[in-house]
DRENROVEX-340914 format. One line per 3 residues: number of its first residue (from 1); their letters; for each residue x, y, z of C-alpha. Coordinates in pm, 1 decimal, always signed. Example, Ala and Ser with C-alpha at 12.3 -4.5 7.8 and 13.67 -1.06 7.14 Angstrom:
BEGIN
1	as	+1230.0 -450.0 +780.0  +1367.0 -106.0 +714.0
END
This chain:
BEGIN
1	xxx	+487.1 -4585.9 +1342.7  +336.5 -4379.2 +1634.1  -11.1 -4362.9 +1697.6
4	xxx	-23.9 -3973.1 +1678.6  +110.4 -4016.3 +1287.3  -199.2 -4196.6 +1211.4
7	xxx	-401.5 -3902.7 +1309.9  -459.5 -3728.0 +945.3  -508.7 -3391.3 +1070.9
10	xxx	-163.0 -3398.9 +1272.3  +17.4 -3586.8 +951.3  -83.6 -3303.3 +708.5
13	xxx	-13.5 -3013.6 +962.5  +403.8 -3148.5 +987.1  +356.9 -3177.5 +567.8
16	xxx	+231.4 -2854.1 +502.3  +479.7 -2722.1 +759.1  +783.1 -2909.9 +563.2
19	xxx	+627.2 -2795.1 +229.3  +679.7 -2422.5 +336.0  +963.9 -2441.6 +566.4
22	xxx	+1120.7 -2219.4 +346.4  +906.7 -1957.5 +353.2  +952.9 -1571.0 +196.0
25	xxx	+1227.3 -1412.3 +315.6  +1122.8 -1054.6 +432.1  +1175.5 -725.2 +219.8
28	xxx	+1019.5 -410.7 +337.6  +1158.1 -259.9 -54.0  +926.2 -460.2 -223.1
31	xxx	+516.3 -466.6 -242.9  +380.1 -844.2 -158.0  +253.9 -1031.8 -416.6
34	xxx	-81.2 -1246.1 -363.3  +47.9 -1520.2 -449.3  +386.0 -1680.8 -261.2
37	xxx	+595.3 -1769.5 -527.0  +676.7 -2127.3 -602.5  +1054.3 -2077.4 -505.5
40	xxx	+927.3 -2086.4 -151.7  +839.8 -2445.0 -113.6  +1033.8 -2730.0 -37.5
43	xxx	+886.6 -3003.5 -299.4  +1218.9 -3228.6 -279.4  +1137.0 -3286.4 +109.0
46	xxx	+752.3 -3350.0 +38.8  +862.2 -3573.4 -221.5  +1089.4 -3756.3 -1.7
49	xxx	+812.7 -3796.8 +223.2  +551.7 -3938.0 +11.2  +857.6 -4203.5 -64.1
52	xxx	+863.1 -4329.4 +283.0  +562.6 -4533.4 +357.9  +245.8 -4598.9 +181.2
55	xxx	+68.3 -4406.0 +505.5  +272.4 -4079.2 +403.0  +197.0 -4141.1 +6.2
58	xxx	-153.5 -4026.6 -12.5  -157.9 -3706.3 +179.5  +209.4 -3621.3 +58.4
61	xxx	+104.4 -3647.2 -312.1  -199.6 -3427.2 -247.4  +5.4 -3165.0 -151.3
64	xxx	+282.7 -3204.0 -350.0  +44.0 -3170.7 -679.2  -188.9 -2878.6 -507.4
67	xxx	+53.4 -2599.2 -616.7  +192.2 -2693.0 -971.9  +485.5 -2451.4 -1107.7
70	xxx	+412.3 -2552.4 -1476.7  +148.4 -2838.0 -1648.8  +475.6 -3059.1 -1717.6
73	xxx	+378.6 -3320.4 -1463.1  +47.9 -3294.0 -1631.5  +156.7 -3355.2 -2004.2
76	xxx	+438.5 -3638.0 -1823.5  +134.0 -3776.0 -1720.6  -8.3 -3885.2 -2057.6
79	xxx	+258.6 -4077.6 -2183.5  +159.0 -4462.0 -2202.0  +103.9 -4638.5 -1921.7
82	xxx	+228.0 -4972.1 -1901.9  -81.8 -5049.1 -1713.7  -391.7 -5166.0 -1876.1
85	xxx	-642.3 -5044.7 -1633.4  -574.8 -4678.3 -1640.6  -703.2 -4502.8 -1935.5
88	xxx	-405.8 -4252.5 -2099.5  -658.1 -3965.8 -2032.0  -733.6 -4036.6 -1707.1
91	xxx	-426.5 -4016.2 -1546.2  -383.8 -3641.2 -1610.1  -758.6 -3603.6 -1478.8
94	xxx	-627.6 -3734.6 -1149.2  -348.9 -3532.9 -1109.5  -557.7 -3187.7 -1193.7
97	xxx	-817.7 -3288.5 -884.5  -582.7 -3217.9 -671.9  -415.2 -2893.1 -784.2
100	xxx	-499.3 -2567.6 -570.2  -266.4 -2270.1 -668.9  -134.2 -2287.7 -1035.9
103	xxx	+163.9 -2105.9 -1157.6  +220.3 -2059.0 -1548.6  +518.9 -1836.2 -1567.5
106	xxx	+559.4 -1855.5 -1953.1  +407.9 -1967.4 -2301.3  +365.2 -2356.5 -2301.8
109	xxx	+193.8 -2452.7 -2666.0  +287.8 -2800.2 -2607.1  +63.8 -2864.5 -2298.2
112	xxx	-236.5 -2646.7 -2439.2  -352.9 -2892.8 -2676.2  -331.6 -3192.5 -2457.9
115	xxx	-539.8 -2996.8 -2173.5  -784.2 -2908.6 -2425.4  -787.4 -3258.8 -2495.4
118	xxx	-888.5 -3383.8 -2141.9  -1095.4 -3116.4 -2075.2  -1493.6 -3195.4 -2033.0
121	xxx	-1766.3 -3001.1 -2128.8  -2001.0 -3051.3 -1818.9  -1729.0 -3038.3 -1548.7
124	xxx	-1464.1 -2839.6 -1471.4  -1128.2 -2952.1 -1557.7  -955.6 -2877.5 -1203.1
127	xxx	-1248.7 -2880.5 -974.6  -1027.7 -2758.4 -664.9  -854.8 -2486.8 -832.1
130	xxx	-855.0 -2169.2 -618.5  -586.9 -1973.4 -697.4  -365.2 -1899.4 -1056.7
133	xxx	-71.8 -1692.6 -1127.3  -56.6 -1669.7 -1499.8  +258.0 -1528.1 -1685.0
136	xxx	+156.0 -1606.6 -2013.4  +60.2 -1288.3 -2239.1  +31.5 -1498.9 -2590.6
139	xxx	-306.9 -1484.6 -2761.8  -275.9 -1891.6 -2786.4  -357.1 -1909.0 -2429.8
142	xxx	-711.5 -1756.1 -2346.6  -906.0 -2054.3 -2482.3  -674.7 -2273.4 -2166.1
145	xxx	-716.5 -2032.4 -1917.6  -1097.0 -1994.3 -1977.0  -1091.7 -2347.1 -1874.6
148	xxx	-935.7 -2303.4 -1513.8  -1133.2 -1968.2 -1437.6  -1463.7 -2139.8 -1314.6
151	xxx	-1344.2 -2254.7 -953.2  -1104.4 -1973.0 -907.9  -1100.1 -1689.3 -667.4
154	xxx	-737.1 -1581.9 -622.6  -544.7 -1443.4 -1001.9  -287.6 -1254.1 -1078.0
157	xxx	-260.3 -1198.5 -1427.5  +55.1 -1048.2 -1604.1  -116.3 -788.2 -1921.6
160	xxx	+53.8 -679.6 -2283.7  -150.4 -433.5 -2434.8  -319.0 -722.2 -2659.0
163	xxx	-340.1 -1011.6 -2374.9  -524.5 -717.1 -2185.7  -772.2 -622.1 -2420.7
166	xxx	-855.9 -1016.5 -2501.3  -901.2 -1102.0 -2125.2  -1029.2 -861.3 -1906.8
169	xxx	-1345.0 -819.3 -2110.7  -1469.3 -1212.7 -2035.6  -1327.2 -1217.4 -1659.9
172	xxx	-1633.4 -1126.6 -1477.0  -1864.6 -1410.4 -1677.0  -1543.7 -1634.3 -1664.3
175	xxx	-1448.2 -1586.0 -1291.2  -1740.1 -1576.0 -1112.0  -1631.2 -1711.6 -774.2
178	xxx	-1328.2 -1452.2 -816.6  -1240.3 -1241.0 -470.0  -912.3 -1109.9 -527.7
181	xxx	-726.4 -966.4 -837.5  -361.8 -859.8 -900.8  -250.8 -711.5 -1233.7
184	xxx	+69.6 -653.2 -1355.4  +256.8 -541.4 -1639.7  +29.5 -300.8 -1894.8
187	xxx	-220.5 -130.8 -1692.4  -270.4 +183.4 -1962.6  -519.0 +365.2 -1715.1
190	xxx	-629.7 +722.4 -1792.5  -835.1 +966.8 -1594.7  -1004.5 +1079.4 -1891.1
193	xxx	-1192.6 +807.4 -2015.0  -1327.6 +478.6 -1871.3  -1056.0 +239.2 -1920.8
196	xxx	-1051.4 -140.8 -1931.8  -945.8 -201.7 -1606.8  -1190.6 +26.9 -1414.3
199	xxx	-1472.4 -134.7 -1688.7  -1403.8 -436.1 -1505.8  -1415.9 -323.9 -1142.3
202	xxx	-1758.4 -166.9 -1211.7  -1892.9 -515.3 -1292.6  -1844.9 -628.0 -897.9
205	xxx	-2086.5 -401.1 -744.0  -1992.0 -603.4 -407.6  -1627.9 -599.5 -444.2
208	xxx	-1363.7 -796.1 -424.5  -1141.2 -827.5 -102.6  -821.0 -799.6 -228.0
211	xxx	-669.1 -625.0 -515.0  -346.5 -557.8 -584.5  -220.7 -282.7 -914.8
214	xxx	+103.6 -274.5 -931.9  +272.4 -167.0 -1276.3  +610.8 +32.1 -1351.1
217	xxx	+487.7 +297.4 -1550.3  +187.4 +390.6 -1479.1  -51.1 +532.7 -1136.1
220	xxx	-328.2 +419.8 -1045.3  -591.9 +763.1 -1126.2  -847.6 +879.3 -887.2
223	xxx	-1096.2 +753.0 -1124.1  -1052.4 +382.9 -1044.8  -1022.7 +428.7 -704.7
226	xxx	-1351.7 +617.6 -673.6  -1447.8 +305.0 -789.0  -1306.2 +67.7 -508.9
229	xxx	-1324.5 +318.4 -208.0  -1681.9 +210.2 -121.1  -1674.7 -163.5 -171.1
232	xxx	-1749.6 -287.1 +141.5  -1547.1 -627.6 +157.3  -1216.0 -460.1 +28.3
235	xxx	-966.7 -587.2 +289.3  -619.0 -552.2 +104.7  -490.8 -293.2 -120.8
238	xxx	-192.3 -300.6 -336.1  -108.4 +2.2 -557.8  +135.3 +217.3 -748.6
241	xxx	+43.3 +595.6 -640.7  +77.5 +902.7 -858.9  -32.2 +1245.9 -838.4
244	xxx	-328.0 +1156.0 -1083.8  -440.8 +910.3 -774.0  -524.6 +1256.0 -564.6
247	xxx	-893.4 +1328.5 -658.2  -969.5 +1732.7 -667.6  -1325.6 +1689.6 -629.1
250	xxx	-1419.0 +1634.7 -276.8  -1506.7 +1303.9 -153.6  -1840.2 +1205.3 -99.8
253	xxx	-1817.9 +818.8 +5.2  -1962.2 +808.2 +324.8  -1748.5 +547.7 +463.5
256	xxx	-1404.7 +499.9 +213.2  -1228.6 +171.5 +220.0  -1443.3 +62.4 +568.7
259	xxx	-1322.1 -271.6 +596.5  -966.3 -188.6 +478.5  -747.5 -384.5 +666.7
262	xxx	-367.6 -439.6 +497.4  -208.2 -140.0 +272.3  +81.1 -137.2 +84.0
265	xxx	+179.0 +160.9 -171.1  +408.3 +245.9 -386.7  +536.4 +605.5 -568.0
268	xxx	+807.3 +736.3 -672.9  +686.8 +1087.8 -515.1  +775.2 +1138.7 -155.9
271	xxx	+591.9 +1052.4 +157.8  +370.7 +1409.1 +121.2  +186.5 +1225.5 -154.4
274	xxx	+104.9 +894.7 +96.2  -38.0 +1147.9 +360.4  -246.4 +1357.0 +102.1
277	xxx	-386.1 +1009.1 +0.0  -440.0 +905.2 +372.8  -590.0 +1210.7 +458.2
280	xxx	-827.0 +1252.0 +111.6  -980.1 +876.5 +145.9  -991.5 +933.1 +536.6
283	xxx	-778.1 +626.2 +569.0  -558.2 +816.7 +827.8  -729.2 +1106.9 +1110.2
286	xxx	-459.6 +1433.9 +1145.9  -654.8 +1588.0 +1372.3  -533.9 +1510.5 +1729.3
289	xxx	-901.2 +1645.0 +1845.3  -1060.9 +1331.1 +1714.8  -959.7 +961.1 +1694.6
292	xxx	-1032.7 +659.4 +1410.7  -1171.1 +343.4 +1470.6  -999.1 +112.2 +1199.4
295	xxx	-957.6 -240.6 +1109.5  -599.4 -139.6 +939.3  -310.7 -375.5 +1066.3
298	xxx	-79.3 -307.8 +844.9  +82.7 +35.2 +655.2  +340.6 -42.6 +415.3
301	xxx	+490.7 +252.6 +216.6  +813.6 +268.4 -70.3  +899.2 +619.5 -203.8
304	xxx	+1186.2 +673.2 -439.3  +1186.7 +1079.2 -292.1  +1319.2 +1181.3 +14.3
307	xxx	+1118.6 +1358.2 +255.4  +1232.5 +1643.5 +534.7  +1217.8 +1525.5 +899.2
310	xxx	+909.5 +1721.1 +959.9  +687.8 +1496.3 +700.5  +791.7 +1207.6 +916.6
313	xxx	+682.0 +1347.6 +1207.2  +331.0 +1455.4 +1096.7  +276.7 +1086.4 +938.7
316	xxx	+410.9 +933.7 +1290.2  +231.5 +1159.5 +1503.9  -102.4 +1111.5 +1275.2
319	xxx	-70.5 +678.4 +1341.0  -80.0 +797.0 +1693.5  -419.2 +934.6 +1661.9
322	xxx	-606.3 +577.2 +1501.8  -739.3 +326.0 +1717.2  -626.3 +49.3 +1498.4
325	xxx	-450.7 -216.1 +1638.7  -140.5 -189.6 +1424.1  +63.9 -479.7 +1356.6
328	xxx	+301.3 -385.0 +1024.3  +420.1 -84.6 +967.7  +659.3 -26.4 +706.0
331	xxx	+777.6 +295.9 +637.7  +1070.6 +340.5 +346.5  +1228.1 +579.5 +112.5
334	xxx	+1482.8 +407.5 -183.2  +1599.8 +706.9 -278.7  +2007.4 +822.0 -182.1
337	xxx	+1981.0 +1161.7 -324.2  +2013.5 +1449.0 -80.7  +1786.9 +1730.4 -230.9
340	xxx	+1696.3 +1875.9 +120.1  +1899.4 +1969.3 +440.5  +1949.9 +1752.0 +696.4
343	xxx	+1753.5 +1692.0 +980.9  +1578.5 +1480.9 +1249.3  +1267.0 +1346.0 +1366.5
346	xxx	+1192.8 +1167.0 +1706.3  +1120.2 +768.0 +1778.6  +949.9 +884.0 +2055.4
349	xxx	+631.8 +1015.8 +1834.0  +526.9 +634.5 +1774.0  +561.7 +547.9 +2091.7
352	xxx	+299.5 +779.1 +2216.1  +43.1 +504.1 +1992.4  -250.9 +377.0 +2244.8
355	xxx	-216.6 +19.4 +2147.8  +156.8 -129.9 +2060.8  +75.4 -470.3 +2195.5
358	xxx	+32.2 -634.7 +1859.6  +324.2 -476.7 +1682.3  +486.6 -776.4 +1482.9
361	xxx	+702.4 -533.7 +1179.7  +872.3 -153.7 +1246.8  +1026.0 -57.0 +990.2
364	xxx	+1128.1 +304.9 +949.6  +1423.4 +398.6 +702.7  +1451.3 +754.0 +604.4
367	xxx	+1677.7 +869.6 +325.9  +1990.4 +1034.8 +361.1  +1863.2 +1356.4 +447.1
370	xxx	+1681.5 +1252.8 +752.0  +1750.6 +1050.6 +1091.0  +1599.8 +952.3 +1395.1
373	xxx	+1652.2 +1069.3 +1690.0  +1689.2 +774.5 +1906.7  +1752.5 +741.5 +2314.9
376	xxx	+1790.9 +405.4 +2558.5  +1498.4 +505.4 +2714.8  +1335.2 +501.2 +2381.7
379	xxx	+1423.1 +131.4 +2346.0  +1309.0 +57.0 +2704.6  +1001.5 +200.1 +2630.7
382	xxx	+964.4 +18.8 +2304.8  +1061.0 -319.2 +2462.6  +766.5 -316.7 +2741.4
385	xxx	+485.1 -180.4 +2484.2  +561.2 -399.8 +2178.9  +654.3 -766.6 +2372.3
388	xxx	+541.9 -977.4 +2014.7  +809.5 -765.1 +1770.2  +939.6 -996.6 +1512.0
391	xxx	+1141.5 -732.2 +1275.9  +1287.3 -426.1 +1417.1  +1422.5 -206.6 +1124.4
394	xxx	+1536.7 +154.1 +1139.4  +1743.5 +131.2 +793.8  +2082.5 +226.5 +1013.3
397	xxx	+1979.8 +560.5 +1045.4  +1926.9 +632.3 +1396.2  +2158.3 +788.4 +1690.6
400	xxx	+2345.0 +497.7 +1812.5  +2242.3 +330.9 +2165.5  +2396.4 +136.8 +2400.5
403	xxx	+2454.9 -268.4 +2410.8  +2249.2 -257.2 +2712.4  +1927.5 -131.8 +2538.3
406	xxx	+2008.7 -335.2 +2261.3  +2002.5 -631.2 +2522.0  +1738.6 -562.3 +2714.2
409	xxx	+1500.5 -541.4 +2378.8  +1628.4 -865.2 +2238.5  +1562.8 -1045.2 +2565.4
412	xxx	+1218.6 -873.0 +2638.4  +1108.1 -954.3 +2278.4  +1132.0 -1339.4 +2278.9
415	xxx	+1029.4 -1332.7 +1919.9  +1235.6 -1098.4 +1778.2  +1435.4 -1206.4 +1429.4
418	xxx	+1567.5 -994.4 +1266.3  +1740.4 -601.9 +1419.8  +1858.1 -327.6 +1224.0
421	xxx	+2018.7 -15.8 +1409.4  +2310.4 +165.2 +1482.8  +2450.0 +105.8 +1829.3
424	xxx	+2717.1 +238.5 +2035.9  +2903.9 -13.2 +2256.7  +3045.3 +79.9 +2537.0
427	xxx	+3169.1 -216.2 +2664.8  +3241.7 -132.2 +3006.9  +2946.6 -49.3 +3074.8
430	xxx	+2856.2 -423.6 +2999.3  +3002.2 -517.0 +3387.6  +3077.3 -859.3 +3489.1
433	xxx	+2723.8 -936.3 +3661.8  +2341.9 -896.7 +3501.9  +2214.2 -568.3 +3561.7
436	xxx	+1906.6 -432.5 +3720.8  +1669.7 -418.5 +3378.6  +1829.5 -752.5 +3298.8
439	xxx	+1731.0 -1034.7 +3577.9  +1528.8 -1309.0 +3508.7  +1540.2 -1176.4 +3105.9
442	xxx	+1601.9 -1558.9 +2920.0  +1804.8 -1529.2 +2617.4  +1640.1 -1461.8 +2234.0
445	xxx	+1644.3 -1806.2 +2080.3  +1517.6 -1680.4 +1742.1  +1700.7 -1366.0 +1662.2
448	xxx	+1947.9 -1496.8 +1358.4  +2008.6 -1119.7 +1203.2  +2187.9 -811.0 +1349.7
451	xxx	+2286.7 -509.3 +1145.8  +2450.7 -289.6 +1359.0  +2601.4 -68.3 +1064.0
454	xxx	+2854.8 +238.8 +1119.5  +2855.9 +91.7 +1514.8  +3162.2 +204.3 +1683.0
457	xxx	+3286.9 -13.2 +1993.2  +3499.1 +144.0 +2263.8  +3655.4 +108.9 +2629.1
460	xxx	+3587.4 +388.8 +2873.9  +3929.0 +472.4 +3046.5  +4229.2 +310.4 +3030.9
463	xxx	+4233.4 +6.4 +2720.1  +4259.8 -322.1 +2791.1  +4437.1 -572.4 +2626.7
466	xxx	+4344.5 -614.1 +2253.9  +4226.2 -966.0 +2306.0  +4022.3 -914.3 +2599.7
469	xxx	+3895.2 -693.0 +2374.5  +3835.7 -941.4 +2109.4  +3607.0 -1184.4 +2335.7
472	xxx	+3413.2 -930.3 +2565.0  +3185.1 -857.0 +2243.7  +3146.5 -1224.8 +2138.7
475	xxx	+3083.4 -1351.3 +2461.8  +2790.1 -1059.3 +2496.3  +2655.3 -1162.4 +2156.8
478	xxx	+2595.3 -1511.9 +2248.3  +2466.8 -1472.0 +2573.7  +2234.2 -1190.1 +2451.4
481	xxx	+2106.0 -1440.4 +2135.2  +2267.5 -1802.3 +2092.4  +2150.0 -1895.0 +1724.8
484	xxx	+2250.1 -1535.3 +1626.8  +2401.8 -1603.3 +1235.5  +2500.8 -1322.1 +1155.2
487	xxx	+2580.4 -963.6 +1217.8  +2672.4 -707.1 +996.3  +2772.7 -340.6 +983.9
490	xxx	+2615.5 -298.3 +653.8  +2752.4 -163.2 +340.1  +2736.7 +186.7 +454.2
493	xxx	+3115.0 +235.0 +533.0  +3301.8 +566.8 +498.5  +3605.4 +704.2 +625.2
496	xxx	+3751.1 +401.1 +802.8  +4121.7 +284.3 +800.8  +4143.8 -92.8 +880.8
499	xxx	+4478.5 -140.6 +1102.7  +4453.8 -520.4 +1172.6  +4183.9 -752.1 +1143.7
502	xxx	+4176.4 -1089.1 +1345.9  +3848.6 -1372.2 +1385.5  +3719.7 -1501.0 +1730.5
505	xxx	+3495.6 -1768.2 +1780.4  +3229.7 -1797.5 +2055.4  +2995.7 -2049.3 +2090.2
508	xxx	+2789.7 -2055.1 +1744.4  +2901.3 -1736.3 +1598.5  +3259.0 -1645.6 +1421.9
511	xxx	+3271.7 -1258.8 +1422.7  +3569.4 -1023.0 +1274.6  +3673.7 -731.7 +1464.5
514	xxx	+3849.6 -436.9 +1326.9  +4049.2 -216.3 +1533.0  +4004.6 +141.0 +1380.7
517	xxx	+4132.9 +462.3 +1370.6  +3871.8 +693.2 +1242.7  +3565.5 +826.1 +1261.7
520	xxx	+3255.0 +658.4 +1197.9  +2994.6 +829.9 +948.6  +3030.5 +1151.9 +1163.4
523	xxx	+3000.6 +1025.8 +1515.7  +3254.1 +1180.1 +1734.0  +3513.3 +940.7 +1854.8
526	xxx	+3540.0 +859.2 +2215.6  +3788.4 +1040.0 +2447.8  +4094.9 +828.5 +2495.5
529	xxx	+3923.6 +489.2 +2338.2  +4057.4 +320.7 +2028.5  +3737.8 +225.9 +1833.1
532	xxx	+3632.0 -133.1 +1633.2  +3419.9 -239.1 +1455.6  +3253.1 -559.6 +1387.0
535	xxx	+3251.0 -635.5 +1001.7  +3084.2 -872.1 +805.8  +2997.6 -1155.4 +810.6
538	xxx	+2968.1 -1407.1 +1030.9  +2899.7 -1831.1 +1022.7  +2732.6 -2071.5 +1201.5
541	xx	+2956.6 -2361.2 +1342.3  +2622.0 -2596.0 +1392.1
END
């Protein structure tokens, strides 16, 4: 074995790395959870691992049994041994010194007893235990999870009405080390009366740093986040916003969430109800005469309204006057109702920001009512200001530009994954040589994902020959990003008439064009130019 695999520190760095290889595949729809779920981790590879060698066994066993899904390989553990130095009880003991994160997604009266069982009185029965996300809302299990609260300071607890009223009362003498909090499910919270939940915050005059409430049916009120706004640790914020989350008496919290550093919202009002709370907790400055001096990194945002171009441009223009070193924002409406005219906003707004550099998610994606106005020089500019861009999202609703912006800001961001915007391809204009904007620009060796949606793809002039046609685009797509897997046009369609359909495979990537006849969502067609289009979906040959 090599020398450098002897080195612990290096051997657990390539585990954990295998364990989460997987990783959580992005959504900009859906509010994060604080805990990764357990369907993110490879535990078959780690597994495999800890089979090789008895030098992997150790360290591959620690971290296969430091984030459990369930207590089975706890209660498997208690079975006789046939060995007659290790005690039955014991065994389980071992096993629950190494556990971290614990995930209980449902009712388990089978294991409760035997934990109970094993538990001591003096110690705690996982002394490592940092982190639980419990499912279980049956009365049956408070007496257990009393007995993993000592050590932890990461839960996310899922409430019933009756679950909630048992637990939340003994949480701050049962989690004393806790620092962040998520709660799901029945959060019953009225801006009359003290309720439950904002009982409990009251009882950490320091704070926490995180909290996440997240819960179908009901808004956070103003009351409870009175309560938060001047904690002065409070680095993430999760919540589901209502109109009862406004307050109408004026503020008087000198500094409002001052150490506020990662936001993400939810309503199912419109983005005017995400700038009244911006501008009422002074999370956000709107007056262009005077600038904000934030930690905030990341802005995440989900509205089931639609909003008129002009909101869009006052929340744009207003990130333009904060200091903050932005590095995720995610801006998106769910909703496909059109209940106001239609109209545009410009790209350009953003770009006007004083500090880009760290920009690592954009995501903007208007309803249908609203677009973006969109220009090459807008993607130029974007390309040189934000160099570290991972996701670039615009939900397929801004005015197409050209295959050579696209390509010079997938070769300009060397990190870029994942692109979603409409483009128009003129593929003339690709030429035969690199262009100006283009020399010494390497290929993207990480982008995998290209939406293009409603992308028409023309000749200028006279048409070629249908399968010149057919490999020009291919040919560009490889060269422009070699592990590229796929690229869609979304499912957006309307108003096309497929005339023939043929496959051509370049390099990595097998992509279906469509010769069409019609016109694209709108977009005129060119003069002269029979459109395509490329379709889903492509596949990876190696």
């Amino acid at each position: 074995m090599h020398r450098c695999l002897r080195v612990t520190e290096i051997l657990e760095a390539i585990f954990y790395f295998v364990f989460n290889h997987k990783g959580r595949r992005f959504n900009s729809h859906l509010l994060p959870d604080l805990i990764p779920s357990p369907e993110t981790q490879d535990r078959r590879s780690i597994f495999r691992l800890a089979l090789t060698c008895r030098a992997f066994r150790d360290l591959a066993l620690d971290i296969l049994y430091s984030n459990l899904r369930n207590f089975w390989p706890l209660i498997l553990s208690c079975r006789p041994s046939q060995s007659r130095h290790t005690p039955e009880l014991s065994r389980p003991l071992i096993l629950a010194s190494r556990i971290q994160i614990l995930s209980q997604l449902c009712q388990d009266n089978t294991a409760y007893p035997s934990l109970r069982a094993c538990a001591k009185k003096k110690s705690p029965l996982f002394p490592i235990l940092r982190s639980i996300a419990w499912r279980d809302c049956s009365l049956t299990c408070i007496p257990v999870l009393k007995l993993l609260l000592p050590t932890v300071e990461i839960l996310s607890l899922d409430l019933s009405s009756s679950f909630r009223k048992a637990i939340i009362p003994i949480l701050p003498t049962s989690a004393p080390r806790l620092k962040a909090l998520e709660l799901k499910g029945s959060l019953f919270m009225t801006d009359k009366n003290p309720s439950e939940i904002e009982s409990l915050l009251m009882n950490y005059p320091d704070g926490l740093a995180e909290l996440s409430l997240t819960c179908h049916w009901y808004d956070v009120p103003s009351t409870v986040l009175n309560v938060i706004a001047p904690w002065p640790s409070l680095r993430s914020l999760t919540l589901k916003l209502g109109l009862e989350s406004i307050p109408t008496a004026p503020l008087r919290i000198p500094k409002p969430f001052a150490a506020l550093t990662h936001l993400h919202i939810s309503s199912d009002d419109t983005l005017d109800l995400f700038i009244s709370f911006l501008r009422t907790f002074r999370i956000l400055n709107f007056d262009s005469s005077n600038t904000t001096s934030l930690n905030l990194k990341t802005i995440q945002f989900i509205a089931e309204g639609c909003s008129p171009a002009n909101t869009w441009s006052q929340l744009l223009t207003s990130l333009t006057h904060t200091n903050a070193k932005l590095e995720h924002i995610m801006l998106t409406e769910k909703s496909s109702y059109e209940h106001h005219p239609h109209s545009s906003f410009d790209f350009r707004l953003l770009l006007a920001h004083q500090s880009l550099t760290r920009l690592n998610t954009l995501v903007l994606s208007p309803g249908r009512t609203s677009s973006i106005t969109l220009t090459d020089a807008d993607i130029l500019t974007l390309a040189r200001t934000c160099p570290h861009l991972h996701i670039f999202d615009l939900g397929l609703r801004n005015t197409p530009v050209s295959l050579y912006a696209l390509n010079i800001l997938v070769r300009r961001c060397r990190e870029l994954r994942q692109v979603s915007l409409c483009v128009d391809g003129r593929v003339d204009a690709l030429g035969d040589g690199e262009n100006e904007g283009e020399v010494g620009l390497q290929p993207n060796a990480r982008l995998i994902t290209l939406e293009v949606g409603n992308s028409p793809v023309a000749y200028v002039g006279p048409l070629r020959s249908s399968p010149e046609l057919k490999e020009s685009i291919p040919r560009f797509l490889h060269a422009m990003a070699p592990r590229l897997k796929s690229v869609t046009d979304g499912l957006r369609s309307h108003g096309t008439h497929v005339v023939a359909a043929n496959e051509v495979n370049c390099g990595s990537v097998i992509i279906r064009i469509s010769i069409e006849v019609t016109t694209h969502m709108g977009l005129k067609p060119l003069s002269n130019a029979t459109t395509t289009k490329i379709i889903p979906c492509m596949n990876v040959s190696h």
